[in-house]
C-alpha positions in Angstrom: 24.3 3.2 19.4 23.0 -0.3 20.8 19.8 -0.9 20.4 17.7 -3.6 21.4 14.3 -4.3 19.7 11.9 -6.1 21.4 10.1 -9.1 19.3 10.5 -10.8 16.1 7.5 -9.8 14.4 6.9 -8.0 10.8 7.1 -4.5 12.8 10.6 -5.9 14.9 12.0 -7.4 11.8 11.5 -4.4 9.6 13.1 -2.0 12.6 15.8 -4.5 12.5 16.8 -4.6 8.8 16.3 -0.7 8.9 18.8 0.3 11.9 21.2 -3.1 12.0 23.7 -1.3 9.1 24.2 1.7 10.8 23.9 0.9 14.6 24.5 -2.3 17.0 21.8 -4.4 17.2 19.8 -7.4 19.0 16.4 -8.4 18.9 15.2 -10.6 21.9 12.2 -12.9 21.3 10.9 -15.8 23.6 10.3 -17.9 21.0 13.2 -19.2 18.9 11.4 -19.7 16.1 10.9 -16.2 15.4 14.3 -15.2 15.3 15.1 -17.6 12.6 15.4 -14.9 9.8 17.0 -12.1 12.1 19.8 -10.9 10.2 22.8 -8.9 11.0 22.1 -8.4 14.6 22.4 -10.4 17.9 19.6 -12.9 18.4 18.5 -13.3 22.8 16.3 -15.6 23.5 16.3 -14.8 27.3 16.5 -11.3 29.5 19.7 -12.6 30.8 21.3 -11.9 27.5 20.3 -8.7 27.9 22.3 -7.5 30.9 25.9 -7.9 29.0 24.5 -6.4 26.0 24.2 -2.9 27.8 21.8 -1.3 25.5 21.7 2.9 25.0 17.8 2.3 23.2 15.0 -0.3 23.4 12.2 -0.6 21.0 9.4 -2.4 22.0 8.1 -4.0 19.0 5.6 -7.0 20.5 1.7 -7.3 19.9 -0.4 -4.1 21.4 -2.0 -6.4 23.9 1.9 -6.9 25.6 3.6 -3.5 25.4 3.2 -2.6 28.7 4.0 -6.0 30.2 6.9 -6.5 28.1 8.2 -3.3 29.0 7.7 -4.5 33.0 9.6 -7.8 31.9 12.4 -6.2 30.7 13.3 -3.4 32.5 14.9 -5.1 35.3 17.9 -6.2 32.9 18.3 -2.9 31.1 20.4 0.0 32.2 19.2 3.0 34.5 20.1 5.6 31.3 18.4 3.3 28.6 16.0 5.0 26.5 12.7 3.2 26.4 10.3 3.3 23.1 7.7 2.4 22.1 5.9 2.2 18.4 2.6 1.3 19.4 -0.8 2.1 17.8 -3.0 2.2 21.1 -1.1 4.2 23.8 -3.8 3.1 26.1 -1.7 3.2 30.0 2.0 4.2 28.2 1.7 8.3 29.6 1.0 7.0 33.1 3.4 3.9 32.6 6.4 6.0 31.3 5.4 9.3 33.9 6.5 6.1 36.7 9.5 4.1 34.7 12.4 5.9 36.1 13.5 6.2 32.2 13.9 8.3 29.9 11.5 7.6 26.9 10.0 7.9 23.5 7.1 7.2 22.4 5.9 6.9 18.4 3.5 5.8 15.9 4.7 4.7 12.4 1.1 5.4 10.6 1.9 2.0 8.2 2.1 -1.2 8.6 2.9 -4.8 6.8 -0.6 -5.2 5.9 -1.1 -2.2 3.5 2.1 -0.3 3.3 5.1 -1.2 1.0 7.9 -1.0 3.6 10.4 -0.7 0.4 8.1 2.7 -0.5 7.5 4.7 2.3 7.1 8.2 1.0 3.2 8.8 1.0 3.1 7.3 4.6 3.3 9.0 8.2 4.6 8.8 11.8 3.6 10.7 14.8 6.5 11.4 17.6 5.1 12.1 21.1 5.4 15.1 22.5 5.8 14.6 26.0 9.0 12.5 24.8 12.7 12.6 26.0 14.3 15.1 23.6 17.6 13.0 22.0 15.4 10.0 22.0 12.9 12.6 19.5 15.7 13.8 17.9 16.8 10.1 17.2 13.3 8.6 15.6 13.0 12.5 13.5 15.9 11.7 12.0 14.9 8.1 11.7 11.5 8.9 9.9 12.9 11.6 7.6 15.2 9.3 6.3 12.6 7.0 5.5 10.8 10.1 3.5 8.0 10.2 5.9 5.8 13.0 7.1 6.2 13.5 10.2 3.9 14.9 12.9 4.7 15.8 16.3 1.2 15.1 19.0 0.6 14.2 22.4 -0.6 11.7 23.8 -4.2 13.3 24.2 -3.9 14.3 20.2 -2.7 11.1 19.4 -5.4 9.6 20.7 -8.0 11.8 19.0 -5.8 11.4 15.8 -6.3 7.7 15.6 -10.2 7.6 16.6 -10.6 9.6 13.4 -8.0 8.6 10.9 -7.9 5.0 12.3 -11.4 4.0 13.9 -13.4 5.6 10.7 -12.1 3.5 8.2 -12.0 0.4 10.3 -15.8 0.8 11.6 -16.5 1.3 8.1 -15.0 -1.9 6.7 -16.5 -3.7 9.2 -20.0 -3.0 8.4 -19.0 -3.7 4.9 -18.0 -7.0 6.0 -20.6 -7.7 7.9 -23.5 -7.4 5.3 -20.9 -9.9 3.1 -22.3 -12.3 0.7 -20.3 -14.1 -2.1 -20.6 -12.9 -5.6 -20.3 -14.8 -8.8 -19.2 -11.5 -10.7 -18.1 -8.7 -8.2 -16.9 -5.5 -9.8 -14.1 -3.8 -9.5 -15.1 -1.4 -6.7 -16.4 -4.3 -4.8 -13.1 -6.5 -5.0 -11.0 -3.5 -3.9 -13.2 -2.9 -1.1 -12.7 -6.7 -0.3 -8.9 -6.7 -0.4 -9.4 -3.9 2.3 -11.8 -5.7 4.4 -9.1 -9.1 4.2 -6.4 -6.9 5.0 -8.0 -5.2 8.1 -9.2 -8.7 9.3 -5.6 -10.4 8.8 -4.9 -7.8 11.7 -4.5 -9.2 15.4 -8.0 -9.3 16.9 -7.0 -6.8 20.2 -5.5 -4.5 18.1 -8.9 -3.7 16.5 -10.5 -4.0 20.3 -8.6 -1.3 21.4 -8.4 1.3 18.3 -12.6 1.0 18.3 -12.2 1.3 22.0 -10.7 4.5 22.1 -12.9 6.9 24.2 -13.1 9.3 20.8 -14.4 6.7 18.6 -18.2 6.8 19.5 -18.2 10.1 18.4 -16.9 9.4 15.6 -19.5 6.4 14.7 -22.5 9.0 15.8 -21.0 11.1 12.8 -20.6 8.0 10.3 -24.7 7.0 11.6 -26.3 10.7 10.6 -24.7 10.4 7.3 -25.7 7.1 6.7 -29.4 8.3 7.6 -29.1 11.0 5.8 -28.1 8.9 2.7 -30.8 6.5 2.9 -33.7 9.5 3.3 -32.5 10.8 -0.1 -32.2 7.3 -1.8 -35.7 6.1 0.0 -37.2 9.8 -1.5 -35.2 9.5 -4.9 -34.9 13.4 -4.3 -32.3 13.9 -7.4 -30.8 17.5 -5.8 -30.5 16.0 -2.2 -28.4 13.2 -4.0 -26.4 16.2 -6.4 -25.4 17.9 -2.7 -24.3 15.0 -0.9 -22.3 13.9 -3.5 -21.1 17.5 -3.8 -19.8 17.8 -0.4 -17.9 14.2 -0.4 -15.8 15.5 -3.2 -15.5 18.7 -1.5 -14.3 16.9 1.4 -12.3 14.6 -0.5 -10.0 17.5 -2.4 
């Protein structure tokens, strides 16, 4: 199949490396630079480049904050049959960009990235497959994912949405707060340092990809949820009350199993 991935970046790159063995590929990237490292695959620098290249599948690999601008960019050069994809993290606009494209499409979430994951090491990660997605373009990235030994769920776009408020918006709201109340420490422990890598990680991130995961319309419910425990856990620390403590505890490592 040719494929064409859109942007050079850790996400692009990796897509690259991962499909350029068994299929025809170019990546396409503005900016020169990026493409320095691109290996075994066609390098386009310009849409033009595009138009003899004919491809049968596009992945749109750029920043969150461009998906749906690159994809307007782009289209005029790619063929009428061309699958578009996308592997974006926020589908904020995609169901009611894709419902108007004239394309078939496909739309995923690889639940890792370059910041945390081992992209060697894949097999305790996840991806979710839209589905509201064109069916040989599901089949294509199933087959994909299972090859990387990833779990792999099938939501739509709704569920998707309400998936990443809670598995994505939790955790990040929580390190924030950590990071916020931040103060250097001569001797951290070791609980402290991990929870510091995390906190570096997360903040290494591009700033609007954090803007939009927090501003997914399920995410304040799932802050009210994270504030009543929090209360809740300062009331039995302020009261000292031993069994409170014994319950909460009790119930985190319940919830943990």
């Amino acid at each position: 199949m040719k494929i064409l991935i859109l942007g050079a970046g850790k996400m692009g790159s990796f897509f690259c490396d991962l499909l350029s063995f068994d299929h025809e590929v170019a990546v396409l990237d503005v900016d020169k630079q990026r493409l320095r490292f691109t290996f075994n695959a066609q390098r386009f620098s310009s849409y033009e480049e595009v138009v003899d290249f004919q491809p049968e599948l596009m992945i749109n690999a750029v920043t969150v904050k461009y998906t749906i601008d690159a994809f307007k960019k782009i289209m005029p050069y790619l063929p009428d049959k061309c699958i578009l994809s996308d592997i974006a993290s926020v589908k904020t606009g995609l169901p009611e960009f894709y419902g108007n494209c004239g394309h078939p499409f496909v739309s995923t979430h690889p639940m890792f990235g370059p910041t945390f994951a081992s992209l060697s090491n894949l097999s305790s990660e996840n991806a979710i497959i839209i589905t509201e997605s064109d069916h040989l373009g599901k089949v294509f990235f199933r087959d994909l994912y299972n090859r990387l030994h990833l779990n792999v769920c099938e939501y739509s776009f709704k569920e998707h949405d309400e998936t990443i408020a809670f598995s994505l918006s939790i955790p990040f709201a929580s390190t924030l707060v950590f990071g916020s109340v931040m103060k250097h420490q001569d001797a951290p422990g070791t609980t402290f340092k991990r929870h510091m890598a995390i906190a570096r990680g997360l903040m290494s991130e591009d700033d609007y990809l954090l803007q939009e995961i927090l501003f997914n319309p399920h995410t304040p419910e799932q802050l009210d949820k994270i504030q009543a425990k929090l209360s809740a856990l300062r009331e039995i620390v302020v009261e000292r009350d031993s069994v409170k403590m014994k319950e909460f505890l009790d119930s985190v490592r319940e919830n943990l199993k």
